[in-house]
C-alpha positions as CSV (number, residue, x, y, z in Angstrom):
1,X,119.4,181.9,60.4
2,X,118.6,178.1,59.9
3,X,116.2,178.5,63.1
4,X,114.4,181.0,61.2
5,X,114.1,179.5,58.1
6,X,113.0,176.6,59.2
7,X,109.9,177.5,61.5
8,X,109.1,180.6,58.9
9,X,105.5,179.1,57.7
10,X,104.6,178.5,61.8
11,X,105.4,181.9,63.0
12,X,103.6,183.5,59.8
13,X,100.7,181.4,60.6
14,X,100.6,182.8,64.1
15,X,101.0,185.7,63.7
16,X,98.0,186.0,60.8
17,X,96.0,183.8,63.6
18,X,96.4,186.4,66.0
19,X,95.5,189.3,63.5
20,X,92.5,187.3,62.2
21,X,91.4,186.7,66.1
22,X,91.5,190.4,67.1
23,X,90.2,191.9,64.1
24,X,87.3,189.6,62.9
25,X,84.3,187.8,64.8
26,X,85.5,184.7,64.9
27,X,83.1,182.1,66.6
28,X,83.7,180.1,69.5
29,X,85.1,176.3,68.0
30,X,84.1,174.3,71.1
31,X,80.7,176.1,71.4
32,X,79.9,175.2,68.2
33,X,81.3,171.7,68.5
34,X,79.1,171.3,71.5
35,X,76.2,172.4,69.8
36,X,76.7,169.8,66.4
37,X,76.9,167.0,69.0
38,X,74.1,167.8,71.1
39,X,71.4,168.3,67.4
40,X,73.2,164.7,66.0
41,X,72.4,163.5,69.7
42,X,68.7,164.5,69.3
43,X,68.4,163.5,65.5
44,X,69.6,160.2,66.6
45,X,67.5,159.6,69.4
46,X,64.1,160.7,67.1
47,X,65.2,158.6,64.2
48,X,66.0,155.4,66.5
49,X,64.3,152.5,66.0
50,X,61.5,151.4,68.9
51,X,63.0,148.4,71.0
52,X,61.1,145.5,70.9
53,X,61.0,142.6,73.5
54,X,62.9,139.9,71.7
55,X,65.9,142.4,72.2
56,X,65.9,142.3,75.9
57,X,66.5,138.3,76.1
């Protein structure tokens, strides 16, 4: 019983994960990860500043 009771919250949240993940349209987290990075990367690199030549000595 104390196995139970003690990982009660876990399998509950599991097993609502699962139900949630078959029944809804859930979107892909690393897909959209991968697409966050790569606009910040592009924002970044228009917002940069220019280099100028005292930075290369």
């Amino acid at each position: 019983m104390g196995l139970i009771r003690n990982y009660f919250s876990f399998l509950v949240g599991t097993a609502c994960g699962v139900y949630i993940a078959q029944n809804y349209e859930v979107p892909n987290i690393k897909k959209v990860v991968h697409s966050a990075l790569f606009t910040a990367k592009v924002v970044e690199e228009k917002y940069r500043k220019p280099k100028s030549d005292k930075d290369d000595v």
